[in-house]
C-alpha beads as a LAMMPS data file, in Angstrom:
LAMMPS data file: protein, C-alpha beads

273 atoms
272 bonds

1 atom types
1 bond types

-500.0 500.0 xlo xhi
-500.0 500.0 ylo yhi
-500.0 500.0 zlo zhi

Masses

1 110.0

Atoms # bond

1 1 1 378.462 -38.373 -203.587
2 1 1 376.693 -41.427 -202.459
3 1 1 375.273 -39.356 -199.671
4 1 1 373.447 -36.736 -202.309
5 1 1 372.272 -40.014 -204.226
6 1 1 370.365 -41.133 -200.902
7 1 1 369.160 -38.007 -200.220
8 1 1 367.977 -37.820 -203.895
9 1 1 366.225 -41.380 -203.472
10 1 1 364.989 -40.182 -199.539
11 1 1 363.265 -37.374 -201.415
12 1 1 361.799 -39.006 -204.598
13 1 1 360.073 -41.498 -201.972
14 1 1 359.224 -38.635 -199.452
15 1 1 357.864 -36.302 -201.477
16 1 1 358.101 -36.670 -206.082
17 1 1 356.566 -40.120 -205.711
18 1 1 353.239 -39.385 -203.686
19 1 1 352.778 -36.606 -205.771
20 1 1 353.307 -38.092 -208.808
21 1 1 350.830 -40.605 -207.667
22 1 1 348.440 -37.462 -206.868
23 1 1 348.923 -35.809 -209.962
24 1 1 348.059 -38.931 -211.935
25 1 1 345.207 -39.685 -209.405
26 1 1 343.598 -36.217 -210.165
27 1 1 344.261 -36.863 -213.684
28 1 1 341.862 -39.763 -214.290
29 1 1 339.671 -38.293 -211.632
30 1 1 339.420 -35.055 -213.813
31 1 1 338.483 -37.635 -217.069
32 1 1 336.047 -39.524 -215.233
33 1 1 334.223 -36.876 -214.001
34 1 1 333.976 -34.880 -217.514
35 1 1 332.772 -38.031 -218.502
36 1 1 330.189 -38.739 -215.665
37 1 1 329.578 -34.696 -216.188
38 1 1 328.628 -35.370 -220.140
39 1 1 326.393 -38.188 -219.611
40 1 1 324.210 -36.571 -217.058
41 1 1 324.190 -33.375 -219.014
42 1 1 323.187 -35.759 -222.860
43 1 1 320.882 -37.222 -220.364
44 1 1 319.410 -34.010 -218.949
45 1 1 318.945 -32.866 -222.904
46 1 1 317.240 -35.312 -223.728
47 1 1 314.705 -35.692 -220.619
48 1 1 313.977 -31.575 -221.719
49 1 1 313.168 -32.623 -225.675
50 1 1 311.050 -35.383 -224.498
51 1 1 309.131 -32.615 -222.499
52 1 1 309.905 -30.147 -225.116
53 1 1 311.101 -27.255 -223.406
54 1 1 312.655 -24.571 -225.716
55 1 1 315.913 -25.296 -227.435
56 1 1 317.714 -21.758 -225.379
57 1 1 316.034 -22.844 -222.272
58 1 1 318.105 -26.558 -222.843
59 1 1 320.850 -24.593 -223.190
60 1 1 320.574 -22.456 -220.220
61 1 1 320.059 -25.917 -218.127
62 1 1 322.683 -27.527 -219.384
63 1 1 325.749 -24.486 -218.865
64 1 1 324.672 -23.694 -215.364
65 1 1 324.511 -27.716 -214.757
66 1 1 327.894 -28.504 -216.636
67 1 1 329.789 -25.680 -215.251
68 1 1 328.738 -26.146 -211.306
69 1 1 329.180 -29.426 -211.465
70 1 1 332.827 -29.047 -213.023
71 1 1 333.570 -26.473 -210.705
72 1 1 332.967 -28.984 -207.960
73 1 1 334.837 -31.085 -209.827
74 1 1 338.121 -28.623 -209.105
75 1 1 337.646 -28.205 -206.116
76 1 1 337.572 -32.204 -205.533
77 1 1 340.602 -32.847 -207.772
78 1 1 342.613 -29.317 -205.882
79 1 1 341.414 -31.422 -202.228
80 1 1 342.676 -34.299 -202.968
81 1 1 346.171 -32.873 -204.111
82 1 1 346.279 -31.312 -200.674
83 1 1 345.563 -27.745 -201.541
84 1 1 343.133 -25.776 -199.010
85 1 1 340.175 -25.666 -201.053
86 1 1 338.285 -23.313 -197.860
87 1 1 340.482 -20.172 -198.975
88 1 1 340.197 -20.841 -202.458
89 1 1 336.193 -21.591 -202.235
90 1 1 336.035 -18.300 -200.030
91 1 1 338.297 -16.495 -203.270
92 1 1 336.081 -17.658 -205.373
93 1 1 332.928 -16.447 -203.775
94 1 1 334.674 -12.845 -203.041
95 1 1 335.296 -13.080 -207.226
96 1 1 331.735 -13.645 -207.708
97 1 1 330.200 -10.879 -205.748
98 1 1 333.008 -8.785 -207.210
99 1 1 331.830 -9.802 -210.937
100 1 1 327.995 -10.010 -210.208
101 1 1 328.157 -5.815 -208.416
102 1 1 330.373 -5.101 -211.792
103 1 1 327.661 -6.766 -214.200
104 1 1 324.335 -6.442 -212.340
105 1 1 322.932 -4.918 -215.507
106 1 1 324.006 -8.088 -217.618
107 1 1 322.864 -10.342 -214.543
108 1 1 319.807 -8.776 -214.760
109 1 1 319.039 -9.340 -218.332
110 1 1 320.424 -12.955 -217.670
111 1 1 318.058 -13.424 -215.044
112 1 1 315.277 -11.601 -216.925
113 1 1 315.967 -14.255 -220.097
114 1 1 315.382 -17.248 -217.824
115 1 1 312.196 -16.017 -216.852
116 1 1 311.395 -15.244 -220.069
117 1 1 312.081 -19.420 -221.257
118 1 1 309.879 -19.846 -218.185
119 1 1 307.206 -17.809 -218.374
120 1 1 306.908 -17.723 -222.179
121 1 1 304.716 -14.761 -222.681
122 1 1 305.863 -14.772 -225.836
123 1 1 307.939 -17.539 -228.598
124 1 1 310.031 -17.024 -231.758
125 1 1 307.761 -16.392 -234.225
126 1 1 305.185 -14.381 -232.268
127 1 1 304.435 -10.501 -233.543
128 1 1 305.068 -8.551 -230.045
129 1 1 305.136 -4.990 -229.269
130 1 1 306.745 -4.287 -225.866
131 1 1 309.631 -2.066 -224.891
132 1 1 308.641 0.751 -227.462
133 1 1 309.011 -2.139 -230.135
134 1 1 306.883 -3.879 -232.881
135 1 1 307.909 -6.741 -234.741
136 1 1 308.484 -10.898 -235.343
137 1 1 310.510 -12.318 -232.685
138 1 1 313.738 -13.720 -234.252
139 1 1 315.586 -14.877 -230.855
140 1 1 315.157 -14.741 -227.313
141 1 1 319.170 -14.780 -226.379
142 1 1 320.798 -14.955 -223.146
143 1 1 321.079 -11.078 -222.432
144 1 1 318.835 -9.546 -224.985
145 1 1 316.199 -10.359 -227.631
146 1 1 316.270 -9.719 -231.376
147 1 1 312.916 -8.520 -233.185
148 1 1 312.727 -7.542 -236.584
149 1 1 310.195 -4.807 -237.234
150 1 1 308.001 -4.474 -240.468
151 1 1 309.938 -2.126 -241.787
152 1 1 312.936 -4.604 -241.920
153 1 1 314.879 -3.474 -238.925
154 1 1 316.652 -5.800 -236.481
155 1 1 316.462 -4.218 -233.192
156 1 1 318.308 -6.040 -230.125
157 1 1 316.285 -5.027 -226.727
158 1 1 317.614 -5.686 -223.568
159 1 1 315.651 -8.989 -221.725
160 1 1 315.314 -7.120 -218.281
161 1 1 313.440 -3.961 -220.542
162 1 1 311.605 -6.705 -221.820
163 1 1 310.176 -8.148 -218.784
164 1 1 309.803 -5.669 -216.993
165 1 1 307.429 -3.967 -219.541
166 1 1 303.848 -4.399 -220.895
167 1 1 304.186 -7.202 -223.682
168 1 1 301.312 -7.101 -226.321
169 1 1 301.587 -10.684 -227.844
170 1 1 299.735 -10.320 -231.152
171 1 1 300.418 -14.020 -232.159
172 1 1 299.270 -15.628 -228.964
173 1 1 295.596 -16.379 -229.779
174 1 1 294.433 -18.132 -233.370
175 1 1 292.594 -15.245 -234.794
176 1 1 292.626 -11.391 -234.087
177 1 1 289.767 -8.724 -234.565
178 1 1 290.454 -6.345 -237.273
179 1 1 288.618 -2.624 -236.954
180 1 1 287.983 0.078 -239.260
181 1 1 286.137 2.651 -238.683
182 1 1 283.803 4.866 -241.252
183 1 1 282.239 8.562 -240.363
184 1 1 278.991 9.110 -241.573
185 1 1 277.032 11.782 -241.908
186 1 1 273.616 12.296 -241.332
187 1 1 270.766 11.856 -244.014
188 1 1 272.243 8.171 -245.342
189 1 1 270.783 5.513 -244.977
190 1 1 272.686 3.578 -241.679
191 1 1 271.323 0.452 -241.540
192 1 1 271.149 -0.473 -245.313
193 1 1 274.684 0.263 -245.289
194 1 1 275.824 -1.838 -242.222
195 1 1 274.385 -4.833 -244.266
196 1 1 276.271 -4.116 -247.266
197 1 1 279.368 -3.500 -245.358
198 1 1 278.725 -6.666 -243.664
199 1 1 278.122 -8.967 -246.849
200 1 1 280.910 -7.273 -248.580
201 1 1 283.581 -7.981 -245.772
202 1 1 282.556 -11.371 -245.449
203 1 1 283.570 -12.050 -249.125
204 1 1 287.650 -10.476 -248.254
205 1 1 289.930 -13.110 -248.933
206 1 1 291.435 -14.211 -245.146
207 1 1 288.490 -13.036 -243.352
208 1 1 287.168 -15.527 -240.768
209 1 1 283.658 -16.897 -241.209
210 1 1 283.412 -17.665 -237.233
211 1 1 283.315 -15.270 -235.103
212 1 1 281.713 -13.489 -237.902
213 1 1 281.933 -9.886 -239.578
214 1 1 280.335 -7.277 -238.120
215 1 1 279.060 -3.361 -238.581
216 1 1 278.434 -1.397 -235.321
217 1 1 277.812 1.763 -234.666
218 1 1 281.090 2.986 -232.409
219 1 1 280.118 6.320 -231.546
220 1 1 277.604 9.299 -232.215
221 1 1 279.475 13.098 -233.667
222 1 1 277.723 16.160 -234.984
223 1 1 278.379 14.902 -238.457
224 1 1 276.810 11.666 -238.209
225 1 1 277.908 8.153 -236.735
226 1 1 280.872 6.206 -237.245
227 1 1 281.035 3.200 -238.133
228 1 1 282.664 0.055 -236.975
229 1 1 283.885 -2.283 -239.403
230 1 1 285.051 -5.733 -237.453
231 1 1 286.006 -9.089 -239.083
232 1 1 288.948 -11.782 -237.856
233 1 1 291.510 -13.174 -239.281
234 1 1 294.664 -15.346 -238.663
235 1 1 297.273 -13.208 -236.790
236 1 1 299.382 -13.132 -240.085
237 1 1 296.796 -12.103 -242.332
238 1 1 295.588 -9.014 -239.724
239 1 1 297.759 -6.426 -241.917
240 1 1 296.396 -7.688 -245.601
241 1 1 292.973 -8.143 -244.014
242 1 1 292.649 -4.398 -242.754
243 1 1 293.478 -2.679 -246.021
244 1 1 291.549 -5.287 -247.819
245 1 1 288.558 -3.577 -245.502
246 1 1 289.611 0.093 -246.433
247 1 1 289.840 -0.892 -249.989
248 1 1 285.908 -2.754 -250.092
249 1 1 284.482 0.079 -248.069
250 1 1 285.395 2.557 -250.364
251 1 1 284.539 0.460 -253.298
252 1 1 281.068 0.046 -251.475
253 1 1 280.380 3.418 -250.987
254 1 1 281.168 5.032 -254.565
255 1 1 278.903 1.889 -255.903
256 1 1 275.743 3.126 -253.520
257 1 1 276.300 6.483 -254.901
258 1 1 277.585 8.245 -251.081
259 1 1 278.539 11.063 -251.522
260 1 1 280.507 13.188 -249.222
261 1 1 278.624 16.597 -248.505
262 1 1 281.213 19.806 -248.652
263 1 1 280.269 20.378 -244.818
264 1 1 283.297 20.987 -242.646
265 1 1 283.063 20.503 -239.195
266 1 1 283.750 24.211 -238.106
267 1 1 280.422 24.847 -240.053
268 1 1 278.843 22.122 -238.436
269 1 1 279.846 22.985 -235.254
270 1 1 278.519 26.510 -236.063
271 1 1 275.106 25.148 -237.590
272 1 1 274.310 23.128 -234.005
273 1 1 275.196 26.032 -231.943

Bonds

1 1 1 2
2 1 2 3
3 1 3 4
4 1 4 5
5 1 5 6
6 1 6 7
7 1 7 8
8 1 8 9
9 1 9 10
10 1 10 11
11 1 11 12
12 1 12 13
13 1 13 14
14 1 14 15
15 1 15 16
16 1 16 17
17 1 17 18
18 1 18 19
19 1 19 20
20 1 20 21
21 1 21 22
22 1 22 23
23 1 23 24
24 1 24 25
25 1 25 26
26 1 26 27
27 1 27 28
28 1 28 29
29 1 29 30
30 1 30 31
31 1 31 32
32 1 32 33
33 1 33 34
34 1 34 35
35 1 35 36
36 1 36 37
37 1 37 38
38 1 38 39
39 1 39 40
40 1 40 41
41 1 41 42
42 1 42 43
43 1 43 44
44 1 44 45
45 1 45 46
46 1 46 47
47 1 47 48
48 1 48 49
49 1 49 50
50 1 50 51
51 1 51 52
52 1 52 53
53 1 53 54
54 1 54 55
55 1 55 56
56 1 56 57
57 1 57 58
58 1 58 59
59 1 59 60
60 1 60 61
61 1 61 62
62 1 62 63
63 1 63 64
64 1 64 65
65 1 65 66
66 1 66 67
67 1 67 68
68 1 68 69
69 1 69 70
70 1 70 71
71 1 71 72
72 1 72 73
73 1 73 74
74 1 74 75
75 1 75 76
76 1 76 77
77 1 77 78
78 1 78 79
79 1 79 80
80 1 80 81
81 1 81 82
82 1 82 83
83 1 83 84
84 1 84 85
85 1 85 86
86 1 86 87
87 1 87 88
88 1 88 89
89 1 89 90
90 1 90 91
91 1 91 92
92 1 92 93
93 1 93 94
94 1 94 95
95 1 95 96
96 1 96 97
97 1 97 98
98 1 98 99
99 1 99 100
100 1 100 101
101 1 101 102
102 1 102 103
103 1 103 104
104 1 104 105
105 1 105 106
106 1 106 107
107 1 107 108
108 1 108 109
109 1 109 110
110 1 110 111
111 1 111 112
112 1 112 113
113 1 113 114
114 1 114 115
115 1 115 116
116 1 116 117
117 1 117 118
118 1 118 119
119 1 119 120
120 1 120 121
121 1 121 122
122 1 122 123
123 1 123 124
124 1 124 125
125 1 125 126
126 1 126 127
127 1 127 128
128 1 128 129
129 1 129 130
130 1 130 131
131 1 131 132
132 1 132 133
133 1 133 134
134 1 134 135
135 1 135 136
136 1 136 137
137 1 137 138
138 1 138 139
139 1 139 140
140 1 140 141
141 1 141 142
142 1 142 143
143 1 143 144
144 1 144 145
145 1 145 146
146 1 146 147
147 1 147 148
148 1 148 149
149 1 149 150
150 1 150 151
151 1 151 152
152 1 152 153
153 1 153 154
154 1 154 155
155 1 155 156
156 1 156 157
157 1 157 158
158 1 158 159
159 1 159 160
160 1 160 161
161 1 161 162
162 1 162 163
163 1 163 164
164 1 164 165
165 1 165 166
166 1 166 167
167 1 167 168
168 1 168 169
169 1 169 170
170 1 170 171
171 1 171 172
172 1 172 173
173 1 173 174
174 1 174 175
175 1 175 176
176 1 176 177
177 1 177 178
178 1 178 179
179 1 179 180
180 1 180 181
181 1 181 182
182 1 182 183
183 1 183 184
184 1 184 185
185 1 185 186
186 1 186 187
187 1 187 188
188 1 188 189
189 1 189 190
190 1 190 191
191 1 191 192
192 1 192 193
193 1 193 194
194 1 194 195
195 1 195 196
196 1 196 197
197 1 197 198
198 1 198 199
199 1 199 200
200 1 200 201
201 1 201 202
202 1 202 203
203 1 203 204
204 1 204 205
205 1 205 206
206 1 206 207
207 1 207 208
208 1 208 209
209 1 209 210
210 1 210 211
211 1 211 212
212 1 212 213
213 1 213 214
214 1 214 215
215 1 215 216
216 1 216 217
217 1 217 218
218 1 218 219
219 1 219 220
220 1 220 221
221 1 221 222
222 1 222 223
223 1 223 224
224 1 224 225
225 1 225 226
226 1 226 227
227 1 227 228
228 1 228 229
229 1 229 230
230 1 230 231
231 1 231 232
232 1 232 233
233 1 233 234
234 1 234 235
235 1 235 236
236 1 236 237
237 1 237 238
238 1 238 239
239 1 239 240
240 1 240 241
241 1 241 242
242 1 242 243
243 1 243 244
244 1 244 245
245 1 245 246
246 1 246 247
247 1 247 248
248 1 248 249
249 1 249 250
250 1 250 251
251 1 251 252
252 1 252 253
253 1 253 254
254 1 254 255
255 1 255 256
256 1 256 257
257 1 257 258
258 1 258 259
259 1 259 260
260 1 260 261
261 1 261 262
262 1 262 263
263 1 263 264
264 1 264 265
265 1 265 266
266 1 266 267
267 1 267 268
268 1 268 269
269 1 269 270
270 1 270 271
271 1 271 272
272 1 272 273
């Protein structure tokens, strides 16, 4: 009996004791480091505020930041409790490639969001079309990117589509140029027309007064000319601004008395040859 009891006491000095004295070790090593780990990363967040970088693009940083640094963190705390961190390092890496081949098209997206952040051809808020897609930009997220249309549908495009399409950013300048254009036919009086056009845009509600409105003359058919009716307007107001146009050249035309002659184009095509 007393023999077992010093073997007992041989073995809690040999072997239960150091790695009690590990365990508890790696314990407060694992608490100090989260803690070092959180200050750099409140410190990192607020270094990318003060240079205000985009709130997802923070939050990108700071994942890939906290999570390699807590990785190394493990593999610290496993080496220092006598575990062969080389296998486990190399099992790790095997994992990875394993996970990135299985979700390259999610990696891809991933990747496609950070440049994105980066790049910032675009911001919530801005009225894109890329990707087949028109509408307000609600979110850029980490695999894909909400826009709502204007007919009130969310639609969720992939970022890697995104990117790796033409992007139209309708929001990106101050104002935007506004067209409409008017067939005329021949016999009317063009250039007293333009004028009134032009005074009677200017007055639109929204329309710019610099750059201002303008009437050109955008091509030459066997009817007549067409018009070009341009004014600019704050991105928001391009929509209201455009009808606003349709609605004042109409308006402008029954009150000069224009009348459309009942001349089809088959006819006139006939008449010139």
């Amino acid at each position: 009996m007393e023999a077992l009891i010093t073997q007992l006491k041989t073995l809690a000095l040999t072997d239960a004791l150091p790695f009690l004295l590990k365990a508890m070790g790696a314990l407060v090593l694992w608490f100090i480091g989260r803690a070092v780990i959180n200050g750099f990363r409140r410190v990192l967040n607020l270094t990318l505020q003060k240079r205000q970088f985009d709130a997802t693009l923070i939050r990108y940083v700071e994942s890939l930041f906290s999570g390699s640094l807590t990785i190394l963190l493990l593999l610290g705390i496993l080496g220092m409790m006598g575990f062969e961190t080389t296998s486990f390092a190399a099992l790790l890496a095997a994992a990875g490639i394993a996970i990135g081949t299985a979700w390259s098209g999610l990696l891809s997206n991933f990747a496609a969001g950070v440049f994105l952040l980066v790049l910032r051809p675009f911001r919530v808020g801005d009225e894109i079309n890329a990707a087949g897609v028109s509408g307000i930009v609600q979110e850029i997220g980490l695999f894909a990117t909400t826009i709502d249309t204007g007919d009130n549908l969310r639609i969720s495009v992939g970022n890697n589509r995104l990117f790796s399409d033409n992007i139209t950013n309708f929001s990106h300048h101050p104002h935007r140029k506004v067209v409409v254009k008017l067939p005329v036919t021949h016999g009317q009086d063009v250039h007293g027309l333009m004028e009134t056009l032009k005074a009677r845009v200017a007055e639109i509600p929204g329309v710019l007064e610099k750059p201002a409105p303008s009437v050109d003359v955008a091509e030459f058919t066997v009817l007549g000319p067409v018009l070009a009716i341009g004014a600019y307007a704050a991105p928001t107001q391009a929509g209201p601004v455009s009808g606003a146009i349709a609605l004042a050249t109409e308006e402008t035309l029954i009150a000069s008395g224009y009348v459309v002659p009942p001349l089809t184009l088959e006819k006139a095509l006939a008449k010139a040859g």
